[in-house]
N, C-alpha and C positions, 0 to 999 in steps of 0.2 A: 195286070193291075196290082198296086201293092196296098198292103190290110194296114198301110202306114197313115192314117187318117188328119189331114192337114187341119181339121178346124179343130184338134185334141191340141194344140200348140198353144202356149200362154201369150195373149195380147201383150205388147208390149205400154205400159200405161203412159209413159213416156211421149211416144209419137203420138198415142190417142190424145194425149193433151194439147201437143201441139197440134194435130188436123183440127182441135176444136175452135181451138185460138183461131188459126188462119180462118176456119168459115163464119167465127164470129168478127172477126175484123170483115170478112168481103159482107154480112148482114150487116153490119154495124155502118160501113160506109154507104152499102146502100139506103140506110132507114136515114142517116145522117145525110145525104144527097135529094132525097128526097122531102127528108122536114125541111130543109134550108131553103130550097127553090118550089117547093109547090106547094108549101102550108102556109097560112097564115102565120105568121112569128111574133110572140109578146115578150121574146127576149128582145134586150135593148144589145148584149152583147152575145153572138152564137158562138164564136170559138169552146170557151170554157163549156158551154151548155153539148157541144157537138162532140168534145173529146172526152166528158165525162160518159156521155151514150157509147162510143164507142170504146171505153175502157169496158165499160159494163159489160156489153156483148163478149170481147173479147173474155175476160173473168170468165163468163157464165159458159161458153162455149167451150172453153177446158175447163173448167170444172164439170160439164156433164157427159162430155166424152172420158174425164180422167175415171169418174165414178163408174161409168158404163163398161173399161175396159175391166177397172177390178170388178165390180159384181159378175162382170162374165167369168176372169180369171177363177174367180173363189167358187164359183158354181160350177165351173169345170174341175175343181180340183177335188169337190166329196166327190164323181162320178169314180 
């Protein structure tokens, strides 16, 4: 075994932002597949209302894995 400790390695914040992106695009289509066909709808038009939802997700989804890689990076680096 080697004293080489793999989770001592700096995330890379980059890809963390993009995994965040892609799992908020697959939430985002599915919450947007779901308002469209199984909710009640009091939009007259869903496109604009459906790609705005799914920018959102998408946004919010790297930006919480961007944030999560640096808070881990920086909390790894005072050890």
């Amino acid at each position: 075994m080697s004293n080489n400790r793999r989770s001592s390695e700096r995330w890379s914040t980059r890809s963390y932002a993009f995994n965040g992106a892609l799992l908020g695009l697959f939430v985002g289509v599915v919450h947007s597949y779901v308002h469209a066909f199984w909710s009640p709808s009091s939009h007259d038009d869903l496109i604009p209302h459906i790609m705005t939802r799914m920018g959102t997700f998408i946004v919010a989804g790297a930006a919480v894995f961007a944030a999560m890689s640096a808070l881990r990076n920086r909390l790894m680096q005072r050890r």
